[in-house]
Backbone as JSON, one array per atom type, in Angstrom:
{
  "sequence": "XXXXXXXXXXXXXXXXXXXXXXXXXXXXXXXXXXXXXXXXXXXXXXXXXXXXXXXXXXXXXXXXXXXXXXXXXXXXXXXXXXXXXXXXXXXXXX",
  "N": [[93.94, -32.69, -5.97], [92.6, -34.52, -8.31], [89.83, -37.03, -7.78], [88.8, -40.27, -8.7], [86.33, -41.59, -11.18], [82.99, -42.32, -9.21], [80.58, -44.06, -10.39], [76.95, -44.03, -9.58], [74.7, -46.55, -10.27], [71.83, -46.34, -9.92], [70.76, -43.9, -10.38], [70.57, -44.21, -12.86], [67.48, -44.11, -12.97], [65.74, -41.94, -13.94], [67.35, -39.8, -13.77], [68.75, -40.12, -16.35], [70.1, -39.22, -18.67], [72.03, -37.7, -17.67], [73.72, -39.84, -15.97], [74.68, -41.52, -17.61], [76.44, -39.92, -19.35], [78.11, -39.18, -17.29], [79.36, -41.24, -17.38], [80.49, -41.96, -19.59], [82.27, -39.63, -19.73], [84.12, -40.97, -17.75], [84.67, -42.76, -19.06], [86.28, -42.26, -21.35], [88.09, -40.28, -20.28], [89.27, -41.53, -17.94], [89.59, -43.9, -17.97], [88.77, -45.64, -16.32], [86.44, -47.02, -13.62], [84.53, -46.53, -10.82], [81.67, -48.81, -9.34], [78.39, -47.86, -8.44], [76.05, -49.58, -6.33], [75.21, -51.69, -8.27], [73.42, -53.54, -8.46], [74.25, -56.43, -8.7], [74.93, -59.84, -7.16], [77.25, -59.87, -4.18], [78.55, -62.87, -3.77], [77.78, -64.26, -6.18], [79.78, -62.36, -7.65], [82.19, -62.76, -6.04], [82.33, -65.74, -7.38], [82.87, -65.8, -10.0], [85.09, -64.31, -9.97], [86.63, -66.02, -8.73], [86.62, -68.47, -10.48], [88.17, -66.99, -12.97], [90.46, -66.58, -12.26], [91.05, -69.24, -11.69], [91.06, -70.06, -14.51], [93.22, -68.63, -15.74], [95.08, -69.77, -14.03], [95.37, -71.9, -15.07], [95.56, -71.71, -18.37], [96.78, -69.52, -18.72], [100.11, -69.92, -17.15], [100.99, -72.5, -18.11], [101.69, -71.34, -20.58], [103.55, -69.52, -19.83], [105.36, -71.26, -18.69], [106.27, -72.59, -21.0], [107.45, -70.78, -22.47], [109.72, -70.62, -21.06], [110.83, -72.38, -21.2], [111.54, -72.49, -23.81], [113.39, -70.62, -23.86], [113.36, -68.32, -24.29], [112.82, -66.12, -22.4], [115.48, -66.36, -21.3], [117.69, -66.91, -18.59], [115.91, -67.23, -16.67], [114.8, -68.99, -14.04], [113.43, -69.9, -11.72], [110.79, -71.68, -9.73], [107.6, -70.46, -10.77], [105.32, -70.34, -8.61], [103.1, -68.68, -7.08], [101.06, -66.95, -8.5], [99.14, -63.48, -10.12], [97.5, -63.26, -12.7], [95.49, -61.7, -12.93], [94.63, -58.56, -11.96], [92.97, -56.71, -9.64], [90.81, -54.19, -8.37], [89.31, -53.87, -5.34], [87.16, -51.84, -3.41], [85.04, -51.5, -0.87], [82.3, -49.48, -0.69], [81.64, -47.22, 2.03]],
  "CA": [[94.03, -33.93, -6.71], [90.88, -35.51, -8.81], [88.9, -38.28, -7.27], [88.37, -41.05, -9.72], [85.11, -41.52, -10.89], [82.15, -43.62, -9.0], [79.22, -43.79, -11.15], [75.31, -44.64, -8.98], [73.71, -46.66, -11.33], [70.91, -46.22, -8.91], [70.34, -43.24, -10.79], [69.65, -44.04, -14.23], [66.09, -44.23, -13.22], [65.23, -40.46, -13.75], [68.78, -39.14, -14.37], [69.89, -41.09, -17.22], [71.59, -38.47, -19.53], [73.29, -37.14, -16.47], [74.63, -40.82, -15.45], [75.44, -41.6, -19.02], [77.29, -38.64, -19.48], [79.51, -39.73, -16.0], [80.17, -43.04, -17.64], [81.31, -41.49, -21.1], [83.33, -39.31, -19.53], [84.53, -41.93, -16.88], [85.8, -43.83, -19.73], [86.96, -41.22, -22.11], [89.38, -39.39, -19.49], [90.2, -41.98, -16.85], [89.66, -45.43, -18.08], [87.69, -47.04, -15.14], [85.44, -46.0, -12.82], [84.19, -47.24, -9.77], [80.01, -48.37, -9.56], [77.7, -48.69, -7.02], [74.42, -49.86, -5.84], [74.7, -52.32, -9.47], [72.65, -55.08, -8.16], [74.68, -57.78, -8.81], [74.93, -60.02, -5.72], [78.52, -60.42, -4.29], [78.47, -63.82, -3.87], [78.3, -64.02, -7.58], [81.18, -61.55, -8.54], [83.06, -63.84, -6.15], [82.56, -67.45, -7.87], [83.51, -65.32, -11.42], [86.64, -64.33, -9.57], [87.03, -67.18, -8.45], [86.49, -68.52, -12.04], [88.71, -66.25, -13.57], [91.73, -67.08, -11.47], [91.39, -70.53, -12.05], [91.18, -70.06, -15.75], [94.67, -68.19, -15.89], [95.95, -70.47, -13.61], [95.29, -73.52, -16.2], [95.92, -71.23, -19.49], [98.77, -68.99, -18.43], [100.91, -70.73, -16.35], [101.35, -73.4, -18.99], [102.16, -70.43, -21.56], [104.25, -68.92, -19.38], [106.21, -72.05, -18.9], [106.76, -72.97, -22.45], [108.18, -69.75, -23.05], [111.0, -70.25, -20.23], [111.14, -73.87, -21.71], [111.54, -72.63, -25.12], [114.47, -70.31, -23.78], [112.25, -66.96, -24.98], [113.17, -65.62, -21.12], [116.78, -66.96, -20.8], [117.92, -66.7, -17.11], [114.62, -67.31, -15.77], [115.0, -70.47, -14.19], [112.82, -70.39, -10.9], [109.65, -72.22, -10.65], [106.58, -69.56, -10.51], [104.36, -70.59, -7.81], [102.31, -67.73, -7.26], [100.63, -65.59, -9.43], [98.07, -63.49, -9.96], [97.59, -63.09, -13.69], [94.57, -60.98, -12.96], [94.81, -57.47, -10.82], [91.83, -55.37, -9.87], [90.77, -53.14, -7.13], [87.52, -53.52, -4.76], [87.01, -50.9, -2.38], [83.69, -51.56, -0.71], [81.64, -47.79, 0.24], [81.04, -46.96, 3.18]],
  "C": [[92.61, -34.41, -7.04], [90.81, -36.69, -7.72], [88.55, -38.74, -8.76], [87.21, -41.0, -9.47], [84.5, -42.28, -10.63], [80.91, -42.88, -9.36], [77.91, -44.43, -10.28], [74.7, -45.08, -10.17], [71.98, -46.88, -10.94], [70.23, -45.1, -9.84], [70.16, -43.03, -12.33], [68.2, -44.09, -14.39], [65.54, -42.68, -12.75], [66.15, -39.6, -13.75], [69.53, -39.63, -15.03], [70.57, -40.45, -18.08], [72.47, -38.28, -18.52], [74.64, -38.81, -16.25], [75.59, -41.34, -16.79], [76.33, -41.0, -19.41], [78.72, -39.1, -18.68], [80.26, -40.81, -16.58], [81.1, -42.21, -18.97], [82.54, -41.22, -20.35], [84.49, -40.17, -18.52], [85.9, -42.2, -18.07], [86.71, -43.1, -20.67], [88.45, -41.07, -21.63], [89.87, -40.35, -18.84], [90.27, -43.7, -17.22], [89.17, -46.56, -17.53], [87.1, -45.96, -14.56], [84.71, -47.33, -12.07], [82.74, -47.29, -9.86], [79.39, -48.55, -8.38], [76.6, -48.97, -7.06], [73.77, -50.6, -8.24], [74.01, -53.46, -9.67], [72.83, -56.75, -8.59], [75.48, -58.71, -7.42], [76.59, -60.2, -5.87], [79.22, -62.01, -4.29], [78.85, -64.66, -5.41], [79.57, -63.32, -8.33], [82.38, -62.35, -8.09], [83.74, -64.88, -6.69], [82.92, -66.42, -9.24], [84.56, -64.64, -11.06], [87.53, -65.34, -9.82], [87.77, -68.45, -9.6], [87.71, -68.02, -13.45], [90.21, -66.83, -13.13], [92.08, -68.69, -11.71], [91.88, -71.06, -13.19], [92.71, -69.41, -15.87], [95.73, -69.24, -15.02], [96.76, -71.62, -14.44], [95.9, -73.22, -17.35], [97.56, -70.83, -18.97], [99.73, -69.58, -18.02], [101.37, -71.54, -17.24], [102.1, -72.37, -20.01], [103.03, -70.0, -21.16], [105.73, -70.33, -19.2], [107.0, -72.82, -20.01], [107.8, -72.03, -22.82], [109.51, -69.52, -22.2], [111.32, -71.89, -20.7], [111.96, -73.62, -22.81], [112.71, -71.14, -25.12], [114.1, -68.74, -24.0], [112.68, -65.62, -23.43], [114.62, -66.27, -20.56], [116.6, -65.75, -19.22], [116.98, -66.98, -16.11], [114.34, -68.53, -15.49], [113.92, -70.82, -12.88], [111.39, -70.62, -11.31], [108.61, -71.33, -9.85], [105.38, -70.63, -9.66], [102.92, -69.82, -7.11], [102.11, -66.85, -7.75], [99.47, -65.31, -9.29], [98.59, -62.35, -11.19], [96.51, -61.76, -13.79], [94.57, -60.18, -11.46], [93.73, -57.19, -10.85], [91.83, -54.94, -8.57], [89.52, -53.35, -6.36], [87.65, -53.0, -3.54], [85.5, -50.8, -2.1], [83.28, -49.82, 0.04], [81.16, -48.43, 1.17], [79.64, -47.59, 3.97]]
}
């Protein structure tokens, strides 16, 4: 079985066709791809989680309720209390 791909962007400094290349094909064939060592603090990726979640909470949620208002989802009568409009994956290395 493949291993998805995790791109070092550690190494665009002196292997940048090579890493470039990883990313193309990353995105080409598999659609994501895992990064590492991208120097963006976590702290930060948090609060734009954080951010993110809040923003769907405020947008969607309202959209989503219009459209069971507006009968668009007949049968769908309970009231959505948790969601999570936004999926992703973080698997910290080793």
């Amino acid at each position: 079985m493949a291993k998805f791909p995790v791109i070092n962007l550690e190494k665009l400094n002196g292997e940048r066709a090579a890493t470039m290349d990883l990313i193309k094909d990353a995105c080409e064939n598999w659609g994501f791809f895992e990064v590492l060592n991208h120097g963006i603090p976590y702290d930060f990726m948090d609060r734009v989680e954080s951010l993110t979640k809040e923003h769907y909470k405020k947008c969607m949620e309202q959209r989503f309720k219009e459209l069971v208002a507006s009968k668009a989802l007949e049968g769908l009568q309970a009231e959505v209390t948790d969601m999570d409009w936004e999926s992703t994956l973080f698997a910290p290395s080793p």
